[in-house]
C-alpha positions as CSV (number, residue, x, y, z in Angstrom):
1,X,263.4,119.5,-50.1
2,X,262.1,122.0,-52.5
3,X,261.4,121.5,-56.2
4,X,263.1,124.1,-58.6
5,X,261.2,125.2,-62.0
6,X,263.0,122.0,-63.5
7,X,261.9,119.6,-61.3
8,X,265.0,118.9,-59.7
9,X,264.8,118.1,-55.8
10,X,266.5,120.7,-53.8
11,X,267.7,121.2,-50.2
12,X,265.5,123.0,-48.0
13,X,266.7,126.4,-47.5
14,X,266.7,127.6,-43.7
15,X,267.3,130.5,-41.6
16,X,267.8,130.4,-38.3
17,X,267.5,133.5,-35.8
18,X,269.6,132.9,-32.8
19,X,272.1,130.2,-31.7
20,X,271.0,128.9,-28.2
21,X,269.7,125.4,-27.3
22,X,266.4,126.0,-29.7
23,X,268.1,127.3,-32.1
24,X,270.9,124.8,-32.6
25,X,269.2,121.7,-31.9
26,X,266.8,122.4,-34.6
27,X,269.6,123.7,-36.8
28,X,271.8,121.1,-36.6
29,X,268.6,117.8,-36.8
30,X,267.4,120.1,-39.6
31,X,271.1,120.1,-41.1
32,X,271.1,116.2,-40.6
33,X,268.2,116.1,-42.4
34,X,268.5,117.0,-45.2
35,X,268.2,121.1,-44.8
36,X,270.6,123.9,-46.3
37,X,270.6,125.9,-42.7
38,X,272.1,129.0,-41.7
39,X,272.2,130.4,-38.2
40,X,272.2,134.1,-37.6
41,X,274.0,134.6,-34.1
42,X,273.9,138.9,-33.0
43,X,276.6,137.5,-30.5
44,X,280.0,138.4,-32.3
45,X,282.4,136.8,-29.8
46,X,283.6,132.9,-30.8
47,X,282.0,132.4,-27.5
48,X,279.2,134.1,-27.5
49,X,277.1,134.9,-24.8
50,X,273.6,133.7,-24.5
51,X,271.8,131.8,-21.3
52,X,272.0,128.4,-22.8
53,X,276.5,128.9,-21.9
54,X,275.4,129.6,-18.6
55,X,272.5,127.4,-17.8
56,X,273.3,125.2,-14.4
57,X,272.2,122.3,-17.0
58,X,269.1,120.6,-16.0
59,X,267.4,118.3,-17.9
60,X,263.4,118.2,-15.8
61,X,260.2,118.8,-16.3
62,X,258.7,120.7,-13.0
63,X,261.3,118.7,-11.3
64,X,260.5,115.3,-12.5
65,X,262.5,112.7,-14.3
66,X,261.9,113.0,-18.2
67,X,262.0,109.3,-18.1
68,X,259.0,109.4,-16.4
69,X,256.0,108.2,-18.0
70,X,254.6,110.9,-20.6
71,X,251.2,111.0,-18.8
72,X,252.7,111.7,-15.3
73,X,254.9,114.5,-16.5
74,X,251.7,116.4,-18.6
75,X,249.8,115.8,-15.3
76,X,252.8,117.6,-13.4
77,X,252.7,120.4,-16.4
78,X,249.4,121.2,-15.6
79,X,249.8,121.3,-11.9
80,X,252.7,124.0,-12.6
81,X,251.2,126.1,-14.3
82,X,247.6,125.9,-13.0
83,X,246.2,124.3,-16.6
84,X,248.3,127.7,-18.5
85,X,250.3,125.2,-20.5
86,X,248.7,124.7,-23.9
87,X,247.6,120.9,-24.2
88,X,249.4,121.0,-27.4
89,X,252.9,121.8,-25.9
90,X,252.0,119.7,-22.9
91,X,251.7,116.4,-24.8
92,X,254.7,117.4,-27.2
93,X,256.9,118.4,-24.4
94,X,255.9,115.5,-22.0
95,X,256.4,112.5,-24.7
96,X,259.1,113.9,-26.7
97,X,261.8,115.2,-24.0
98,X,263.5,112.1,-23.6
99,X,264.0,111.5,-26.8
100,X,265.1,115.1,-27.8
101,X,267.6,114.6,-25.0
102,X,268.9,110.8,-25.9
103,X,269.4,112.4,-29.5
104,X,271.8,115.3,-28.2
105,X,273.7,112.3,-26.6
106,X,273.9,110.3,-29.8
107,X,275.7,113.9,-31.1
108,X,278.4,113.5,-28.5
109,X,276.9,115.3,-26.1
110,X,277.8,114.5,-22.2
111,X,275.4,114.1,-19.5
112,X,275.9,113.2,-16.1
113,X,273.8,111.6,-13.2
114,X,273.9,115.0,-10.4
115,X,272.6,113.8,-7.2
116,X,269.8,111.3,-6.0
117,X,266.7,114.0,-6.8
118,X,264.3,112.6,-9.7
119,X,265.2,116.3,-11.5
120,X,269.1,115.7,-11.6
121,X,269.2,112.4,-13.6
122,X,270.4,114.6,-16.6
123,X,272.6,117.2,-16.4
124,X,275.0,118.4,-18.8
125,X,279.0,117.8,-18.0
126,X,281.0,118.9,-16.8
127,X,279.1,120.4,-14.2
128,X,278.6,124.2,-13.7
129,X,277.3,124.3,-10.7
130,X,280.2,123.6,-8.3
131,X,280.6,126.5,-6.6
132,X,279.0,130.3,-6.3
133,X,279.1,132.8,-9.0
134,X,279.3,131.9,-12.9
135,X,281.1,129.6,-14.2
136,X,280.8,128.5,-17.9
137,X,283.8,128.2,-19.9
138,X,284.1,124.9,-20.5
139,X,281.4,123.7,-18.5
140,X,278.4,121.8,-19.7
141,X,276.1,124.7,-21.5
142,X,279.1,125.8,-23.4
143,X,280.1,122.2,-24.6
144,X,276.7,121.6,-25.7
145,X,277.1,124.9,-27.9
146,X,280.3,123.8,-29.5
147,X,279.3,120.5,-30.0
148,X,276.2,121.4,-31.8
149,X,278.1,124.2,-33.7
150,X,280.6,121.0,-35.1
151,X,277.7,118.8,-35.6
152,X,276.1,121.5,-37.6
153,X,279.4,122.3,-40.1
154,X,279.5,118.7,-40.5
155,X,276.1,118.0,-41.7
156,X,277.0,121.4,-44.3
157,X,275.2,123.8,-42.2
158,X,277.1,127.9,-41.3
159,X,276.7,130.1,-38.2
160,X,277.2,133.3,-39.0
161,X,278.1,135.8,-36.1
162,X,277.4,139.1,-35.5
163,X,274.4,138.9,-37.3
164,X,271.4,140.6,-36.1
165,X,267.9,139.4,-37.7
166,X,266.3,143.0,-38.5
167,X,262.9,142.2,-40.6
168,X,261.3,139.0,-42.0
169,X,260.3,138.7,-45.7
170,X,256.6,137.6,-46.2
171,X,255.4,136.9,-49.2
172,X,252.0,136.5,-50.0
173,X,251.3,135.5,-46.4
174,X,254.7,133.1,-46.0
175,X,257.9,133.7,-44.8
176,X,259.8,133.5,-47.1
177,X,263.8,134.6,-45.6
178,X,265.3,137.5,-43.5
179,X,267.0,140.8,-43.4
180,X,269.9,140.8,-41.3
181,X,273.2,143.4,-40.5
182,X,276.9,142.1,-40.1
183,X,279.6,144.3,-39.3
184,X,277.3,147.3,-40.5
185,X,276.2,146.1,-43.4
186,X,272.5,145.2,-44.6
187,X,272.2,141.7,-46.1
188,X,269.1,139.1,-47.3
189,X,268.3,135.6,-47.2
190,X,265.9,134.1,-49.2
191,X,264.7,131.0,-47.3
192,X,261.7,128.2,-47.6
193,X,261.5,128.2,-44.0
194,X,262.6,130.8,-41.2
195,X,263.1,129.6,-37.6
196,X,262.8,132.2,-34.6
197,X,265.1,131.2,-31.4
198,X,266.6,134.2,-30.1
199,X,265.8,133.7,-26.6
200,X,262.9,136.3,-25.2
201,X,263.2,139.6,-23.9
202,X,264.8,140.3,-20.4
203,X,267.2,142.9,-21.9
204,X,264.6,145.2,-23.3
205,X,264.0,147.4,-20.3
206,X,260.8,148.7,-22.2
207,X,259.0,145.7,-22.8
208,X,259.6,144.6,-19.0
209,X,258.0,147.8,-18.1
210,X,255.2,147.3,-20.3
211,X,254.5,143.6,-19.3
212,X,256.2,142.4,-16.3
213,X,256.9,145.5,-13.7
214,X,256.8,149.2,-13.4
215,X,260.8,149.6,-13.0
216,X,263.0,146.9,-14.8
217,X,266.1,148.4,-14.3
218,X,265.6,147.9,-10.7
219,X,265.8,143.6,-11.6
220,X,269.4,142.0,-11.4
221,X,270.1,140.1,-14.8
222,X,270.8,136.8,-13.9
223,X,271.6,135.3,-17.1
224,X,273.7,136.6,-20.2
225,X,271.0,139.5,-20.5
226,X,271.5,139.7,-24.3
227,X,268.0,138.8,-25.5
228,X,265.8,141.7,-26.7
229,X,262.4,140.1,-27.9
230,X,263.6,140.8,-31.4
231,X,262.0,137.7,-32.5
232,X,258.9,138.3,-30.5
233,X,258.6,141.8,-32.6
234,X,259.3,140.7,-36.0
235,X,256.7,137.3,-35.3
236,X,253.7,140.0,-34.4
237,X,254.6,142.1,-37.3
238,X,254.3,138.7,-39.6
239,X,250.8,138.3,-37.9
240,X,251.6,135.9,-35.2
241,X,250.2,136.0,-31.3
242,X,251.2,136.6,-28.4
243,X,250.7,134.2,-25.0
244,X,251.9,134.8,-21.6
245,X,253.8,138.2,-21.4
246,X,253.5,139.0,-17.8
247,X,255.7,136.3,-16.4
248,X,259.9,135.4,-16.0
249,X,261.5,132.7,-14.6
250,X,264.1,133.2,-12.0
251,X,265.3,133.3,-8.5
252,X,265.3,136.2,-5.6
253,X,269.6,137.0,-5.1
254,X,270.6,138.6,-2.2
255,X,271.3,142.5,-2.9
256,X,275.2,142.5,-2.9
257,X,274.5,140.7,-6.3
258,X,274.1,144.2,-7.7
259,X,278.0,144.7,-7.3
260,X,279.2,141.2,-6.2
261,X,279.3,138.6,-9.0
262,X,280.1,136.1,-6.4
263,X,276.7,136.0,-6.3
264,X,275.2,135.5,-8.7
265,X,273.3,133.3,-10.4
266,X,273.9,131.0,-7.3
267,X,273.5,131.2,-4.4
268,X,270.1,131.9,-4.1
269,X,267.4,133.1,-1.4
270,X,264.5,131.0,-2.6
271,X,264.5,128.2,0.3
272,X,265.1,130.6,3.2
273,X,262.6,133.2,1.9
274,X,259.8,130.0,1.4
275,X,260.5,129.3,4.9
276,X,260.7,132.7,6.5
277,X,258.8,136.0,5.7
278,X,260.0,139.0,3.3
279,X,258.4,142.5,4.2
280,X,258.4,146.4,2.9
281,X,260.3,148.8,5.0
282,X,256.8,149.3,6.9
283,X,257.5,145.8,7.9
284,X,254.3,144.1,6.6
285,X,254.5,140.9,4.2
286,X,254.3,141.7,0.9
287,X,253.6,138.4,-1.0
288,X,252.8,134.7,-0.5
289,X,256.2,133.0,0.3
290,X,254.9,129.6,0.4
291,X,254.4,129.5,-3.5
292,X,257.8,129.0,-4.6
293,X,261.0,131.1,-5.7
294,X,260.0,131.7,-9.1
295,X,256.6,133.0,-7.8
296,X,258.4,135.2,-5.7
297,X,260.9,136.8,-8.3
298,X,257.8,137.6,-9.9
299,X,255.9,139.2,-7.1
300,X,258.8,141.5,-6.5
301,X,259.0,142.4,-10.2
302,X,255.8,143.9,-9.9
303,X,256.5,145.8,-7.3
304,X,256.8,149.8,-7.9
305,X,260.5,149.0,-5.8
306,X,262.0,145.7,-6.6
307,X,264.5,146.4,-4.2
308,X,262.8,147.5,-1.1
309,X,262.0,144.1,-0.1
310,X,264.2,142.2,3.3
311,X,264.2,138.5,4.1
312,X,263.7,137.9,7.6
313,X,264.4,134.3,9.3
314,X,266.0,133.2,12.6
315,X,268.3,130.8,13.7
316,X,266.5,127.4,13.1
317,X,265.5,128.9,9.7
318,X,269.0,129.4,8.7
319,X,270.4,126.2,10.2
320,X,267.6,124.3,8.1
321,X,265.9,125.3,5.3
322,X,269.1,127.5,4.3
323,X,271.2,124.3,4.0
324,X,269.2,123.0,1.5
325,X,269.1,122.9,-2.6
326,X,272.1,123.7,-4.7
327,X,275.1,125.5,-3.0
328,X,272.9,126.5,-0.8
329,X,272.7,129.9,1.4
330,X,274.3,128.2,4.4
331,X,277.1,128.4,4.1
332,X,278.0,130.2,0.8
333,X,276.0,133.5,1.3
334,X,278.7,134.4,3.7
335,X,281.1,133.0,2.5
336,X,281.1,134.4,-1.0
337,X,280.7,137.9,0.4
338,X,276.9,138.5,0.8
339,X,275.5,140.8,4.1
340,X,273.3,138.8,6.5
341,X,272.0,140.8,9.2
342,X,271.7,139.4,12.6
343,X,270.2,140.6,16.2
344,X,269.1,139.3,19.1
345,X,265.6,141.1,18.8
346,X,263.4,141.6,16.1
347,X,263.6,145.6,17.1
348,X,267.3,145.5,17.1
349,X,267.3,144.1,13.5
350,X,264.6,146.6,12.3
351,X,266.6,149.1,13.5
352,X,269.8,147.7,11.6
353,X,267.8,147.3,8.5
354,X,265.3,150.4,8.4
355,X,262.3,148.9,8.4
356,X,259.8,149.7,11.0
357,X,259.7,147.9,14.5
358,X,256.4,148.3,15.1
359,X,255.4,146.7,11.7
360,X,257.9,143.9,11.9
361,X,257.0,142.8,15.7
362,X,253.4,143.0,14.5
363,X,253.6,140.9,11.4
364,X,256.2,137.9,12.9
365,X,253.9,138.0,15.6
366,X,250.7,137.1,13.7
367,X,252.7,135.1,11.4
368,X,253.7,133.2,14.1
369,X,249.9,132.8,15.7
370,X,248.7,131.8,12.5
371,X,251.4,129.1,11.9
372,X,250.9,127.4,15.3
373,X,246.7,127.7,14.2
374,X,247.5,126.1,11.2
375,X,245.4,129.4,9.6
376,X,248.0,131.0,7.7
377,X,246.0,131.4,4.6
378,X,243.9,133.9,6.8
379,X,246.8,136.4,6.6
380,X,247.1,139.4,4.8
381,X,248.3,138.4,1.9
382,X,247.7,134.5,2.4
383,X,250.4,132.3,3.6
384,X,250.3,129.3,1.9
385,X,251.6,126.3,4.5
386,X,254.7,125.0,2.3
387,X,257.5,125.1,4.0
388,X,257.1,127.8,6.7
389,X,258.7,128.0,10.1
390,X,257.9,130.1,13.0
391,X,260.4,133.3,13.5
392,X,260.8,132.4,17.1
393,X,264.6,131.7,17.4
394,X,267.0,134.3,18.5
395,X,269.7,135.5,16.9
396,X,266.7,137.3,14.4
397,X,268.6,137.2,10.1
398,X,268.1,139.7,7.3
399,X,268.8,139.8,4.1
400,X,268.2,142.7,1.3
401,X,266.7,141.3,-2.0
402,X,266.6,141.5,-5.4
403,X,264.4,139.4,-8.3
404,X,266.7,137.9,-10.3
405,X,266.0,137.9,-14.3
406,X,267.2,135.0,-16.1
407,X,264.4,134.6,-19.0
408,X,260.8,135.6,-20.1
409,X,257.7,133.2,-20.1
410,X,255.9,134.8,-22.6
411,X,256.0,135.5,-26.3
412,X,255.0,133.6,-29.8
413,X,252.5,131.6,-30.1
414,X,253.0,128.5,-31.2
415,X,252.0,124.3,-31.8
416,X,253.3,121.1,-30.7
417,X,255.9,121.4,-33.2
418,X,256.9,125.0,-33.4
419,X,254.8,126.2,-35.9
420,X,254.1,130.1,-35.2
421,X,250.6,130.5,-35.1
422,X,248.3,133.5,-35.6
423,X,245.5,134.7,-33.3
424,X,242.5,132.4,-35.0
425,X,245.0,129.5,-34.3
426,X,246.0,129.2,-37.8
427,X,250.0,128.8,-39.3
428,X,251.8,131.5,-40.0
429,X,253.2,129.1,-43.5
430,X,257.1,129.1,-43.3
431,X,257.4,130.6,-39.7
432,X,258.7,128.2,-37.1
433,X,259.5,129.2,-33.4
434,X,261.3,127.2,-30.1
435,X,262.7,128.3,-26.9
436,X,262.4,131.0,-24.6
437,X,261.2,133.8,-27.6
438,X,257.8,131.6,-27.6
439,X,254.7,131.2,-25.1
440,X,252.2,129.1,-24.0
441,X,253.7,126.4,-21.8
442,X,254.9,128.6,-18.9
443,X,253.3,131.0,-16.3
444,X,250.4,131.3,-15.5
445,X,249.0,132.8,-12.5
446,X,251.4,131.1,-10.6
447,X,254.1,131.7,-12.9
448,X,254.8,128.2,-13.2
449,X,258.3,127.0,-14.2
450,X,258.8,123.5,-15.9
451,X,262.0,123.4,-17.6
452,X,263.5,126.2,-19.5
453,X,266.8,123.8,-21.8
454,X,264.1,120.5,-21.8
455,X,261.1,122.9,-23.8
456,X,263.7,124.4,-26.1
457,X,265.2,121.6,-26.9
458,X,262.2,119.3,-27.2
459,X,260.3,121.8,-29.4
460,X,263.5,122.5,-31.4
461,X,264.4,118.8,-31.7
462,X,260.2,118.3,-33.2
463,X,259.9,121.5,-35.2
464,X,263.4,120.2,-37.5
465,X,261.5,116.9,-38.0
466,X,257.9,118.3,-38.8
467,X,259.8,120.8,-41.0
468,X,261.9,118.4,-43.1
469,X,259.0,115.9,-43.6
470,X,256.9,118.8,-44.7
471,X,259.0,119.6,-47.4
């Protein structure tokens, strides 16, 4: 609450950039409490499109149960992200998830038990994920949008679409509202507190060139792809910092995802490609495939061709490891249209894929030494052990790649509670942030993923509370 020249106690005046999972759950427990909220949305459909209507609907932390004691999942959030993950964030993230999760339940949001695994104990309903390429109308993601949206209107609280956030209003070193167009026309809000949540900044091929890789537009979008780092742009200007900017989270895609949305965002190459190798066209290695999927999107990211990368496996490979994880390569690569290569040599498959025999025969061969010494981190790069197999099993597979973009790591720094924070560590007063437009609890230099819907909501879910009580 705020105090007018009268004395009179009232509402807490809000603005709210962006209308994903941060943005809403803070806009709608802000609403409950208390606040006079409004969210800006630059999406003009009823629908509109951001990640959160798409997500596959997790509820983890680095694949752990959130009901898992708070100490166990900060240990595993450290482990992630080799100690990148700011204590602060760690401890909020790791206490506070459940309960940021139990309170979108008690809003009439629907979760559902997915499968045995500690990570799929809380997944949205209904389910996305129930066959290969997107599927979101009506499905979990979506619900959660409309429910918060209703929640919201109830508690007094507007969305307003179209609206694109365009500068923020300091005032003596506060935030104190936004400028924002509608339908091409330049409005203001005057606010006590402004919350940034427009998700980070996978669409704006110039700030992936000038933090992540060399040629963005080489990267298959694997999300809505509507998030320019807007808020990322206006929190510098207003003085705040920036954390973690090199990394994304997402999953390698076989190449036909260029032109096929079949598939796309599942299924995905990450087990096969952890168990088998992925070379240049001079058939060398080009990255450590024992580190993990998102590790690998990010390798390929960097490179001056994201798309000159091929997956090679064999037989064993592809009757294993590529049966495993959600809809899973085996069988639905095929079936859902994507090219697998096969032969019954590795020269006859470098010859059907362009990449040099020599280099190929070389490098499974060495591979394959190394693996049976148990000396794979002696390669060029290192192997790490994980779950590699040898390439000894005819018929010889490949598959073209491509990095698949859902969302950025990196961006504005903030607290346990979504405060923005400047370079000295101090507050930027009135300037709150949550969700995939903030930094600091992702990456690293393993670019360790944790839990993209459980961090926004958790530090949206917090940063209402701290706000409201604040006031």
């Amino acid at each position: 609450m705020t105090r007018t020249d009268a004395g009179r106690r009232e509402p807490m005046r809000i603005a709210v950039m962006g209308g994903g999972i941060a943005g809403m759950v803070f806009a709608a427990r802000a609403a409950e409490l208390g606040g006079k909220v409004v969210v800006l949305e630059q999406g003009d459909d009823e629908l509109y499109r951001c990640n959160t209507r798409y997500t596959g609907g997790a509820f983890h932390l680095c694949f752990h149960d959130i009901d898992e004691p708070a100490e166990t999942l900060a240990t595993a959030i450290k482990a992630a992200t080799a100690d990148f993950a700011t204590d602060a964030l760690t401890e909020a993230i790791a206490a506070d998830a459940r309960h940021a999760v139990r309170w979108l339940q008690g809003k009439g949001i629907r979760l559902m038990k997915a499968g045995p695994d500690a990570w799929r104990q809380h997944f949205l309903a209904p389910p996305s994920l129930m066959q290969p390429g997107l599927h979101w109308q009506g499905r979990g993601g979506d619900m959660l949008l409309r429910t918060l949206r209703q929640r919201l209107e109830v508690d007094g609280g507007r969305l307003l679409r179209g609206a694109r956030v365009t500068r923020l209003l300091m005032a003596q070193g506060r935030c104190a509202g936004v400028e924002y167009e509608r339908h091409g026309a330049r409005h203001a809000i005057e606010a006590d507190l402004v919350m940034l949540a427009d998700g980070g900044f996978q669409a704006n091929m110039d700030m992936l060139r000038q933090y992540v890789g060399p040629a963005p537009e080489k990267l298959k979008q694997r999300g809505a792809g509507v998030s320019q780092g807007d808020a990322i742009r206006l929190a510098q200007e207003a003085g705040a910092a920036l954390v973690g900017m090199e990394n994304i989270y997402g999953h390698l895609l076989c190449q036909d995802a260029l032109h096929d949305d079949r598939l796309w965002p599942y299924p995905i190459m990450d087990m096969l490609a952890g168990a088998g190798i992925v070379v240049g066209q001079d058939g060398r290695r080009v990255m450590d495939e024992g580190l993990g999927g998102v590790y690998m999107t990010n390798a390929l990211a960097r490179l001056p061709d994201p798309q000159g990368t091929i997956l090679v496996f064999d037989r064993a490979i592809w009757d294993g490891p590529a049966t495993e994880f959600i809809l899973p390569a085996n069988p639905y690569l095929p079936l859902s249209g994507g090219t697998v290569q096969s032969a019954d040599t590795l020269p006859e498959l470098a010859a059907r894929t362009g990449v040099d025999a020599d280099g190929l025969s070389q490098t499974v061969l060495a591979y394959n030494a190394a693996l049976a010494r148990g000396a794979t981190a002696a390669l060029a790069p290192p192997r790490s052990a994980g779950a590699a197999r040898p390439i000894a099993h005819p018929p010889y597979h490949a598959v073209r790649l491509v990095p698949g973009i859902t969302f950025t790591m990196g961006g504005i720094a903030i607290d346990g509670n979504g405060q923005v924070l400047q370079a000295g560590g101090a507050p930027v007063p009135g300037l709150y942030a949550a969700g995939c437009c903030t930094g600091g609890f992702e990456g690293g230099a393993r670019s360790g993923y944790v839990g993209g819907l459980t961090k926004s909501a958790t530090i949206g879910w917090r940063a209402a509370a701290h706000a409201l009580a604040r006031s």
